[in-house]
C-alpha positions as CSV (number, residue, x, y, z in Angstrom):
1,X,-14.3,6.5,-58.4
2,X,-11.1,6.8,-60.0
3,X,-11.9,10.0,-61.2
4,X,-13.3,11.7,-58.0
5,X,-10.1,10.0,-56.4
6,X,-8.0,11.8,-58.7
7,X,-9.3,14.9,-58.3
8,X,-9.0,15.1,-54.7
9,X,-5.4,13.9,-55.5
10,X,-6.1,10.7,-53.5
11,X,-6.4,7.1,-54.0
12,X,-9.7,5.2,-54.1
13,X,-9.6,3.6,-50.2
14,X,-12.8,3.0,-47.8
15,X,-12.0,5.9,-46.0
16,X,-11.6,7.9,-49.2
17,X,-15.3,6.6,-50.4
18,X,-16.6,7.1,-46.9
19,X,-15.3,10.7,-47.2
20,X,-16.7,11.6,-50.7
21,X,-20.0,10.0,-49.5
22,X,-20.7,12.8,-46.8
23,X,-19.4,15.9,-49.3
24,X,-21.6,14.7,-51.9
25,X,-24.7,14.1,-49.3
26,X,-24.6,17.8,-48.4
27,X,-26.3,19.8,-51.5
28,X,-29.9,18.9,-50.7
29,X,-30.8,22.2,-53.4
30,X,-28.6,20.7,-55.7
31,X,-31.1,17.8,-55.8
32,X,-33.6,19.8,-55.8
33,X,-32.5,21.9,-59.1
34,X,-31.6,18.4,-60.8
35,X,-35.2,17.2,-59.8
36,X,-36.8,20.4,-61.9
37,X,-34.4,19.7,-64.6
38,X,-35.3,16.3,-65.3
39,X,-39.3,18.1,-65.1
40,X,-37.8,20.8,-67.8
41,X,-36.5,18.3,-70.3
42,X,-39.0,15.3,-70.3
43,X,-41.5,15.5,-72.8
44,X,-45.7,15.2,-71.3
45,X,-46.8,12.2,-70.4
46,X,-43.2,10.4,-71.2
47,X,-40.5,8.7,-69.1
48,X,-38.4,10.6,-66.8
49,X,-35.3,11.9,-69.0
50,X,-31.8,10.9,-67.1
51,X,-30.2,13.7,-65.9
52,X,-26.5,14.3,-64.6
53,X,-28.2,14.4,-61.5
54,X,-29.5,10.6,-61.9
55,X,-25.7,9.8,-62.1
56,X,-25.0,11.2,-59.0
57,X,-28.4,9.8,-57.5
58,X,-26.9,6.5,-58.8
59,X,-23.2,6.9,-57.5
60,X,-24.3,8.2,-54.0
61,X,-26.5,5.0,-53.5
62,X,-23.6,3.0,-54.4
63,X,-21.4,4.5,-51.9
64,X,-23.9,4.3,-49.3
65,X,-24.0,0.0,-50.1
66,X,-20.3,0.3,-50.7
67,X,-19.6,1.8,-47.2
68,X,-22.4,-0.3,-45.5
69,X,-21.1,-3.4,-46.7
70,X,-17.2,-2.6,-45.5
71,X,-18.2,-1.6,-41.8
């Protein structure tokens, strides 16, 4: 968060996470291309590999809890 916070030159508040929630919920292809990417790079019949899309998979659910848990 603190990095994301920085970025947008802003500091790490409910409404800040509430706000980076929505702009990272709004590339439904981007999920798409991370989706065929994790396809591309994991071996047949293996585990999914992790992806820099699984990070952002992971940080967007934690928003989501995050934000649901503060209203």
């Amino acid at each position: 968060m603190a990095a994301y916070a920085s970025a947008y030159a802003s500091r790490d508040t409910q409404g800040f996470r509430r706000l980076l929630a929505a702009r990272l919920a709004t590339g439904p292809r981007l999920d798409r291309y991370w989706e065929l990417t994790a396809v591309v790079l994991t071996p047949p019949g293996g585990p999914p590999e992790p992806t820099p899309g699984s990070a952002d998979d992971w940080l967007r659910e934690a928003l989501e809890r995050d934000n649901a848990e503060a209203a």
